[in-house]
C-alpha positions in Angstrom: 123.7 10.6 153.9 123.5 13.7 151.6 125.3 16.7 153.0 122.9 18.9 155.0 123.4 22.8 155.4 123.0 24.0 158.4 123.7 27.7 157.4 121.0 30.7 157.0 123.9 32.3 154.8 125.5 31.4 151.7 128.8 32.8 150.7 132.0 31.7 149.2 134.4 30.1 151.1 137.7 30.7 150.9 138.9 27.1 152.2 137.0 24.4 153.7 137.7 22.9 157.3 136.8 19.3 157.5 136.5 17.6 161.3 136.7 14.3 161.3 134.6 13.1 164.8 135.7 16.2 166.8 135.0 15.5 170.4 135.3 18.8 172.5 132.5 21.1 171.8 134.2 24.1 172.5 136.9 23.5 170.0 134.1 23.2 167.4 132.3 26.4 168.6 135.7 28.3 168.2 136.6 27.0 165.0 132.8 28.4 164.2 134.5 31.8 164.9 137.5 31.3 163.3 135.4 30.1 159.8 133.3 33.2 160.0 136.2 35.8 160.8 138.3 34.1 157.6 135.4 33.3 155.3 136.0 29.1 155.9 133.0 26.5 155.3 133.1 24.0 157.8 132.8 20.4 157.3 131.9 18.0 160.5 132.4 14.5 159.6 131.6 11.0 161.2 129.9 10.5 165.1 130.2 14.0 167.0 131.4 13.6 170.5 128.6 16.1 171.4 125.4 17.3 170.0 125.5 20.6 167.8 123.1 22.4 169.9 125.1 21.9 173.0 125.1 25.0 175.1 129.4 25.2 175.3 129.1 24.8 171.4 126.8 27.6 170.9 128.4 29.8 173.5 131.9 29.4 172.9 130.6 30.3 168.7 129.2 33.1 169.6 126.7 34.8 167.3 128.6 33.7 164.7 126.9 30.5 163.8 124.9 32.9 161.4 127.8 33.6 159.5 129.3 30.2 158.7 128.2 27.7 156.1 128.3 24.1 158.0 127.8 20.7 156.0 127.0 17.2 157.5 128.6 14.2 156.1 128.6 10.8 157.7 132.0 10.1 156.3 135.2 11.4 155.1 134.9 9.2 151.7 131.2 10.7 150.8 132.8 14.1 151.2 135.5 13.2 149.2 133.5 11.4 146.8 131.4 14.4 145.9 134.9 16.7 145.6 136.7 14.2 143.9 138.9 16.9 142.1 139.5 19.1 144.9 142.6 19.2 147.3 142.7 17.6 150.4 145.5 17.9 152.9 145.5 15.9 156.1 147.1 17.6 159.5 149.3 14.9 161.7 151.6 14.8 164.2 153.0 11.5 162.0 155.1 13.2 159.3 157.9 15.4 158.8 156.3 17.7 155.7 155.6 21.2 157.2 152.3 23.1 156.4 154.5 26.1 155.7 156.1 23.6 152.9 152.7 23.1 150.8 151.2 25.5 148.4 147.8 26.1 149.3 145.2 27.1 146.8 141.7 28.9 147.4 139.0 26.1 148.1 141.7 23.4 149.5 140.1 20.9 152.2 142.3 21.5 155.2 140.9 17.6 157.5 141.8 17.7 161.2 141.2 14.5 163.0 139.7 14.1 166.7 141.2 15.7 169.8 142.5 12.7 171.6 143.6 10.3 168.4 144.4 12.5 165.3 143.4 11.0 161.8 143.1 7.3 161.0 146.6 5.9 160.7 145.4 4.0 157.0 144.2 7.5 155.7 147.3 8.8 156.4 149.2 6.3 154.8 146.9 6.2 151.3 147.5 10.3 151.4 151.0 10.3 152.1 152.1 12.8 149.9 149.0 14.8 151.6 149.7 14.8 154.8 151.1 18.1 156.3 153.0 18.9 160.0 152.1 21.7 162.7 156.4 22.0 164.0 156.3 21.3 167.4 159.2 21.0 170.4 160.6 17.9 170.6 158.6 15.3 173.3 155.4 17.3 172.9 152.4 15.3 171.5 150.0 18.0 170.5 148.6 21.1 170.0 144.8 22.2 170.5 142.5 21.9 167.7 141.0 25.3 167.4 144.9 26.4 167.4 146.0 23.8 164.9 143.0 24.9 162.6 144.0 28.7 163.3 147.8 28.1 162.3 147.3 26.5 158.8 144.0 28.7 158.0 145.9 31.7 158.3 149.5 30.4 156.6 146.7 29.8 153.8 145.3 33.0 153.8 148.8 34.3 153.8 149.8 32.3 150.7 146.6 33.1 148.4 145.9 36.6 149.9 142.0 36.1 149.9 141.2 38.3 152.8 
């Protein structure tokens, strides 16, 4: 499947937020917010564990759907494939490399996997050198996705100054 747009409003982005099968609407619906407060195209990828017109999706984004430039892909590699010489950087829990280590550059793909079961353990390993760590105290197993996404949007930001 091509990518669709499902935006009113073209604009350029500073990076581009990929979800890989997100599952909790109202993660999505905040990350909506967070791509239109920071300029961010976002990318939702693979079976969505709810449908885009959901009412928590819509509420918890606000009136900013408007303001965000969403594509459609059916899979990570079709996105990739048309990108083939952009950046992509994968967040895990599964490696030591900190996000706060890697040099970001305006128009990097920043993929977040699903809620409950992070990014494919094979894509990790055939990105290895990709893959980029949110620090976290010992034991714990996660943090939320709209957070996760917040934290490395913003160290990005930070690093290019594009705001």
């Amino acid at each position: 499947m091509r990518a669709r747009d499902f935006s009113r409003k073209m604009k350029q982005s500073n990076f581009h937020i990929v979800l890989v099968e997100p599952e909790i609407p109202q993660n999505t619906g905040n990350i909506v917010r967070l791509c239109a407060c920071t300029s961010c195209d976002l990318f939702l990828v693979g079976k969505l564990g709810f449908i885009l017109d959901d009412k928590r999706v819509k509420r918890s984004g606000l009136d900013y759907w408007d303001s965000v430039t969403i594509h459609r892909y059916d899979s990570l590699e079709e996105l990739k494939e048309e990108y083939k010489t952009s950046n992509f950087y994968y967040l895990t829990t599964k490696v030591e490399k900190k996000y706060t280590d890697n040099r970001f550059k305006e128009g990097d793909f920043l993929v977040f996997g699903p809620e409950t079961r992070g990014l494919d353990e094979k894509l990790l390993w055939e990105n290895k050198e990709s893959c980029l760590t949110i620090p976290m105290a010992e034991g714990q197993r996660s943090l939320n996705l709209s957070n996760s996404v917040a934290i490395v949007v913003y160290e990005a930001i930070r690093q290019t100054s594009c705001l």
